[in-house]
Residue frames as qw, qx, qy, qz and C-alpha x, y, z in Angstrom:
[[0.798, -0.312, 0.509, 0.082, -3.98, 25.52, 1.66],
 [0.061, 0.521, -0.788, -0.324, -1.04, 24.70, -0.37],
 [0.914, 0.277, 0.169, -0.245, -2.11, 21.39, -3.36],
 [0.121, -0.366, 0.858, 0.339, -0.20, 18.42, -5.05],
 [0.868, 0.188, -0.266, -0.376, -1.08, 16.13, -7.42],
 [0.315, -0.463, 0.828, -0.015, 0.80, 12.50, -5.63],
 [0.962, 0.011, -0.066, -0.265, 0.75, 8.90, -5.92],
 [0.138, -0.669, 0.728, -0.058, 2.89, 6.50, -4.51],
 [0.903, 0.216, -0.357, -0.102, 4.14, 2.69, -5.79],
 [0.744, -0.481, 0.405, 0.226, 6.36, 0.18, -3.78],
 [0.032, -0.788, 0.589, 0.176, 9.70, -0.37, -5.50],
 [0.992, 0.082, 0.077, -0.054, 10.58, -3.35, -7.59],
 [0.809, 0.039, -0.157, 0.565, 13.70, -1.98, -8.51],
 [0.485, -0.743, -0.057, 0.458, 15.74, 0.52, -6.21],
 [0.459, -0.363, 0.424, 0.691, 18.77, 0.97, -8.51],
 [0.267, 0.456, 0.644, 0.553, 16.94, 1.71, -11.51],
 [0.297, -0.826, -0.475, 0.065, 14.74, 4.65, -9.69],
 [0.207, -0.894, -0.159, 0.364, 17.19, 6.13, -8.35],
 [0.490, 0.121, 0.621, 0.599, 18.95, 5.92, -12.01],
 [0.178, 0.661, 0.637, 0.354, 15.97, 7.14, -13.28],
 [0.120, -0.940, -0.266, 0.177, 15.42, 10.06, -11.08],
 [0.441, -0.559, 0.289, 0.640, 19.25, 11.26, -11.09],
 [0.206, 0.190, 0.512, 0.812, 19.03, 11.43, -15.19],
 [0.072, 0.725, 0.400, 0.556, 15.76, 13.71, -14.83],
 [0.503, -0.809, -0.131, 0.276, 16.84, 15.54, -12.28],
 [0.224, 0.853, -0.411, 0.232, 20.76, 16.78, -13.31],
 [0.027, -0.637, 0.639, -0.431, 22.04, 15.68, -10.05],
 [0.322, -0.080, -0.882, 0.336, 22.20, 13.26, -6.99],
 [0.434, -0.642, -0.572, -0.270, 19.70, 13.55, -4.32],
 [0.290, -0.570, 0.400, -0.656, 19.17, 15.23, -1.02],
 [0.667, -0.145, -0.715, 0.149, 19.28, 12.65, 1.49],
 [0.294, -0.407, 0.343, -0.794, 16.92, 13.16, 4.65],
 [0.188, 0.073, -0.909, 0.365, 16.45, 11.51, 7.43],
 [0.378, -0.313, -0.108, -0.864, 12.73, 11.59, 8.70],
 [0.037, -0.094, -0.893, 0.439, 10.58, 10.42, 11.87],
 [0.274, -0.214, -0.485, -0.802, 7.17, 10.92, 11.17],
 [0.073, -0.144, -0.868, 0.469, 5.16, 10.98, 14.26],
 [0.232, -0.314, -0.639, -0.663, 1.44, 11.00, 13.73],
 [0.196, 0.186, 0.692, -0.669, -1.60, 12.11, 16.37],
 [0.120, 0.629, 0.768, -0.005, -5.54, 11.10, 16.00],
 [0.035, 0.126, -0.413, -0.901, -7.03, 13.69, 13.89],
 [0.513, 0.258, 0.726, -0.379, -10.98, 13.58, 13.46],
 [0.789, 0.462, 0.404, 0.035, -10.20, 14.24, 9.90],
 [0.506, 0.743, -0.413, 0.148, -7.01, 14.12, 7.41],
 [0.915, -0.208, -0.262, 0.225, -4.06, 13.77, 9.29],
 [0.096, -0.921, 0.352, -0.133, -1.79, 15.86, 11.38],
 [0.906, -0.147, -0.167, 0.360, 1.94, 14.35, 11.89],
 [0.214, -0.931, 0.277, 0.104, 5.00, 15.84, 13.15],
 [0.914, 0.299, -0.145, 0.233, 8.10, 15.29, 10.84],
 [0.458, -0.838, 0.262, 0.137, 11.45, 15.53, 12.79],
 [0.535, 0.678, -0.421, 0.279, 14.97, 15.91, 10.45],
 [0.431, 0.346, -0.470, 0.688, 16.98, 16.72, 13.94],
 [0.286, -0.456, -0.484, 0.690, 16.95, 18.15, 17.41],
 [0.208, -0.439, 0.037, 0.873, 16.83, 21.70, 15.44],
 [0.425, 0.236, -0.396, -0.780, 14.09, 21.13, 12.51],
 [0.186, 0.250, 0.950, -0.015, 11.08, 19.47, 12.18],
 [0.275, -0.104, -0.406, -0.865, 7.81, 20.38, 10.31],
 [0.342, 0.310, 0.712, -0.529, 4.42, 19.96, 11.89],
 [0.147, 0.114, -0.691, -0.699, 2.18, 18.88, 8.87],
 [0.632, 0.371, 0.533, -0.422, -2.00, 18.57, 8.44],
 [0.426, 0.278, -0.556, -0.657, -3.19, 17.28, 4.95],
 [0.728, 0.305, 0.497, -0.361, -6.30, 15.57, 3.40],
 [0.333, 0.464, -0.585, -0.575, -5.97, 13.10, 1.03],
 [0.872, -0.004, 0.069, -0.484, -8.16, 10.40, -0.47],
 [0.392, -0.285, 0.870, -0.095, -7.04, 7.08, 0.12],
 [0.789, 0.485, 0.335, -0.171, -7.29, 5.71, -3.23],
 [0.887, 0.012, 0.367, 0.282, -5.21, 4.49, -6.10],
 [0.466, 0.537, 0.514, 0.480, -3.34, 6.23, -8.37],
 [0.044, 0.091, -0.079, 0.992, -2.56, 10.26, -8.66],
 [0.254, -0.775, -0.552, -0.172, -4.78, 12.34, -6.43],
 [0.115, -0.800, -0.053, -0.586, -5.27, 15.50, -4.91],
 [0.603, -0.079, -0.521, 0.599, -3.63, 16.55, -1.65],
 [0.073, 0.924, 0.079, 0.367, -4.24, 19.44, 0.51],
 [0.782, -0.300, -0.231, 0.495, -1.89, 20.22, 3.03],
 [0.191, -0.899, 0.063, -0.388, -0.50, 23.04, 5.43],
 [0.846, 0.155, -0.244, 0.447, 2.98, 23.06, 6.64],
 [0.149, -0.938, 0.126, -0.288, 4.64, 24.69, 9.87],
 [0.618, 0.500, -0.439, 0.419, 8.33, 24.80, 10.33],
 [0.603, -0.790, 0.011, -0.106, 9.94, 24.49, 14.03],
 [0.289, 0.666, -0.627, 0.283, 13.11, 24.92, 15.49],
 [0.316, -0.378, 0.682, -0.541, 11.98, 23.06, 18.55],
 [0.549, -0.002, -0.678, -0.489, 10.47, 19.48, 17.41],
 [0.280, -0.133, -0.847, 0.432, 10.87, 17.60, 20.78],
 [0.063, 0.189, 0.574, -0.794, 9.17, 19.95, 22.90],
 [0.593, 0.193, -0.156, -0.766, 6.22, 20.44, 20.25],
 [0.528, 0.113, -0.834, -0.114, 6.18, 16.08, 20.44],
 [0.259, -0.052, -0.788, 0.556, 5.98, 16.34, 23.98],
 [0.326, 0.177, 0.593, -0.714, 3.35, 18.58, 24.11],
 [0.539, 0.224, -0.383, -0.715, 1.72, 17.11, 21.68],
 [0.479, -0.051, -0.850, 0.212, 1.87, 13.66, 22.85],
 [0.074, 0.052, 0.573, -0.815, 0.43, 15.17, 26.22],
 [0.384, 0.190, -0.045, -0.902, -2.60, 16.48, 24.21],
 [0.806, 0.247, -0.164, -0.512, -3.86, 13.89, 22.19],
 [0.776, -0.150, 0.609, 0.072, -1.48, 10.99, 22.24],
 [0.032, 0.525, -0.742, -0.416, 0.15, 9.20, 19.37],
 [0.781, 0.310, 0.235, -0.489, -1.54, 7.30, 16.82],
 [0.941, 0.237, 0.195, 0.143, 1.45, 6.09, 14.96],
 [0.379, -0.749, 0.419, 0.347, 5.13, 6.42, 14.06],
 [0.882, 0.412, 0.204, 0.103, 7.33, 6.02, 10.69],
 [0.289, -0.768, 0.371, 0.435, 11.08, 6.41, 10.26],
 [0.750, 0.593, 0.264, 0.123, 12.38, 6.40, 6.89],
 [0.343, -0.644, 0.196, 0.655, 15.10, 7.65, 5.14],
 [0.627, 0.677, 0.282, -0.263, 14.35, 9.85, 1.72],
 [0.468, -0.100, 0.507, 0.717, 16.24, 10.58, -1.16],
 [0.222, 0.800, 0.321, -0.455, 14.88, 13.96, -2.44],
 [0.214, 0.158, 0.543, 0.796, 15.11, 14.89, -6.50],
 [0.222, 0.684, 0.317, -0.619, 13.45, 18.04, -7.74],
 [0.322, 0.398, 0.717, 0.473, 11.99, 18.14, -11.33],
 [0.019, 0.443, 0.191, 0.876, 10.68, 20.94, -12.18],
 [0.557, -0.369, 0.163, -0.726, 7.49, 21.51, -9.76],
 [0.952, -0.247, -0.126, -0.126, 7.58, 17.76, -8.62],
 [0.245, -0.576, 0.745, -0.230, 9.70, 16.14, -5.72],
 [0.784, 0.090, -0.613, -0.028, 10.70, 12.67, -6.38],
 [0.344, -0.576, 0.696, -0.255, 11.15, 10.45, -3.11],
 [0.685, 0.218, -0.695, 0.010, 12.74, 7.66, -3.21],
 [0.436, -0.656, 0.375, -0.488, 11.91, 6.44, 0.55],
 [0.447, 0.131, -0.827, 0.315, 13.49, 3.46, 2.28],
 [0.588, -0.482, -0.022, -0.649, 10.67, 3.02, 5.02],
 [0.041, -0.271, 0.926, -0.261, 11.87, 0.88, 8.11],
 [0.442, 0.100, 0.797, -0.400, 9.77, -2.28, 8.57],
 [0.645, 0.382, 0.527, -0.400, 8.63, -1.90, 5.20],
 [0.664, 0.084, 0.522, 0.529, 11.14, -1.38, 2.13],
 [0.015, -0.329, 0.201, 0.923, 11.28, 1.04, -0.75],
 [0.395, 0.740, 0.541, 0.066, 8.85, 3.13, -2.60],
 [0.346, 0.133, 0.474, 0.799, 8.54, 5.79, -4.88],
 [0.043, 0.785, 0.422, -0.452, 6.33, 9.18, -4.04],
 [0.244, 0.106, 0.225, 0.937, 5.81, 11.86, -6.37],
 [0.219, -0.588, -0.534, 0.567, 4.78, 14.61, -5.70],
 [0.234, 0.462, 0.406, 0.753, 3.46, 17.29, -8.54],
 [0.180, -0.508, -0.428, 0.726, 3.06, 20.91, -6.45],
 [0.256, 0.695, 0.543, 0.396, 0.45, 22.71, -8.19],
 [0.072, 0.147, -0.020, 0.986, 1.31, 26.59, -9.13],
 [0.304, 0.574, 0.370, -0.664, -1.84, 28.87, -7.90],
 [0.579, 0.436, 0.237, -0.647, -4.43, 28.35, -10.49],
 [0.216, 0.241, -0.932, -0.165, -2.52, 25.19, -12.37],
 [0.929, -0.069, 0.097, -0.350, -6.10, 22.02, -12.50],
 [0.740, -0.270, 0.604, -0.124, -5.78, 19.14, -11.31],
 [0.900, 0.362, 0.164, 0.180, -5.30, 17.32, -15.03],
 [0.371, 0.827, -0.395, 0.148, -2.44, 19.54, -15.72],
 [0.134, -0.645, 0.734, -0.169, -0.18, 17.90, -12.65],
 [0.830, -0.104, 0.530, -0.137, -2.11, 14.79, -13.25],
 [0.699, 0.687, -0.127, -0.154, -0.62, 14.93, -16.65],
 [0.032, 0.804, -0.583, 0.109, 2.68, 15.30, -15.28],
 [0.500, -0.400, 0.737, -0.214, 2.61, 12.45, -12.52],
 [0.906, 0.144, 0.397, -0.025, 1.32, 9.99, -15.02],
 [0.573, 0.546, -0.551, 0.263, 4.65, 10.74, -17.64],
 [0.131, -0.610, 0.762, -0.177, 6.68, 10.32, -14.61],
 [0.745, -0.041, 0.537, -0.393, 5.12, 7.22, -13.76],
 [0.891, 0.442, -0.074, 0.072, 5.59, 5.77, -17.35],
 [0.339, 0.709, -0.506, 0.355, 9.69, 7.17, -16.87],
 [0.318, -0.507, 0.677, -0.429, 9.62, 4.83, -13.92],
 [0.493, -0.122, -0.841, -0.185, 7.54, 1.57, -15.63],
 [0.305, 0.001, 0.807, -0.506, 5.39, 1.95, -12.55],
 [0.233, -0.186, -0.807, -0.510, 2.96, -0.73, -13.10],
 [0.580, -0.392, -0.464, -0.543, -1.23, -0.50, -11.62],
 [0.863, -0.425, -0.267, -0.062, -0.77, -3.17, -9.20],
 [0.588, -0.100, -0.482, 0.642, 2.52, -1.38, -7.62],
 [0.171, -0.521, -0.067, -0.834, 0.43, 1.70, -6.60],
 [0.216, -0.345, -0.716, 0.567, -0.29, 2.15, -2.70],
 [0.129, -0.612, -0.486, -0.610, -3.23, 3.91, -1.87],
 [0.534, -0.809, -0.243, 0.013, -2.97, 4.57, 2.05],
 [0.118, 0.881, -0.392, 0.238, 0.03, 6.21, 4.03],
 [0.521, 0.263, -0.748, 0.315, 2.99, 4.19, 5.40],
 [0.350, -0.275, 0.580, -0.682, 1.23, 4.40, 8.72],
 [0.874, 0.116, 0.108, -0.460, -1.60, 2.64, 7.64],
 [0.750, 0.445, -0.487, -0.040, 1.02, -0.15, 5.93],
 [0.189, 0.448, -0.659, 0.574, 2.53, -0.22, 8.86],
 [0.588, -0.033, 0.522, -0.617, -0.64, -0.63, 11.21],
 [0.832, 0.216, -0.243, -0.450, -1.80, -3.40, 8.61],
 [0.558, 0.372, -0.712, 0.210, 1.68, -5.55, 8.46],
 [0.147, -0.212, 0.765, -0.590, 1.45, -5.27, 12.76],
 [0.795, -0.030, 0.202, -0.572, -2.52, -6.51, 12.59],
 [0.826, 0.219, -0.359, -0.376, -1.55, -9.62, 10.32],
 [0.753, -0.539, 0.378, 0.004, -0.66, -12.69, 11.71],
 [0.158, -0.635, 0.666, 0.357, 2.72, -14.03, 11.42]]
């Protein structure tokens, strides 16, 4: 299984981010649409991320639900046919949750910056240090905490669960 080192923070400021990223980056972003449809899993999490009619990415990974940069694992298969793999997925196991966003992809050396606009819940700020084959865990945790200073992200804007879970929290509370 493919590893990252991640950690993601809600946005205080937007314009400044995606300032930031664009000067360590070179350039502007990729800009991807994404539907993230998620099925019950008896452990990690399996979702199914759909771009288009014509590309979507069926995606398992374990990661601890916990502040701050941590370890990912995670195992990534590419379709041309997303619907019909929804459908029969959806058949199989049902649907456990659902997140549409829209990203704003910057590549740093080995680390993908997203800058995600998350419906129903606002912007954050994901990085994502992809660890070479036989690269420890302190080396990309080295990285993600500079980046993290090159963004001022502060402790208490660090999320620790996936936008599903934010999403299944915000629907439990009362109005």
């Amino acid at each position: 299984m493919s590893a990252n080192i991640e950690f993601k923070a809600e946005l205080i400021d937007l314009e400044s981010a995606r300032a930031t990223a664009r000067n360590l980056s070179g350039k502007g972003p990729e800009i991807l649409r994404q539907t993230d449809v998620f099925f019950p899993c008896p452990h990690g999490r399996l979702k199914l991320r759909i771009f288009d009619d014509n590309h979507g990415e069926l995606i398992f990974y374990e990661r601890a639900d916990a502040p701050g940069p941590r370890r990912s694992h995670y195992q990534i298969a590419r379709t041309a046919d997303p619907y019909t793999l929804l459908e029969i997925l959806q058949h199989v196991s049902g649907v456990s949750g659902m997140v549409e966003k829209v990203r704003s992809l910057y590549i740093v050396g080995q680390t993908r910056i997203h800058i995600d606009q998350v419906k129903g819940l606002g912007s954050f700020l994901e990085i994502e240090v992809v660890l070479k084959e036989q690269q420890s865990d302190a080396e990309g945790l080295h990285i993600a905490q500079t980046l993290a200073k090159e963004f001022k992200i502060m402790e208490n804007h660090l999320i620790h669960v996936a936008y599903v879970d934010l999403l299944r929290q915000q629907s439990a509370s009362p109005p």
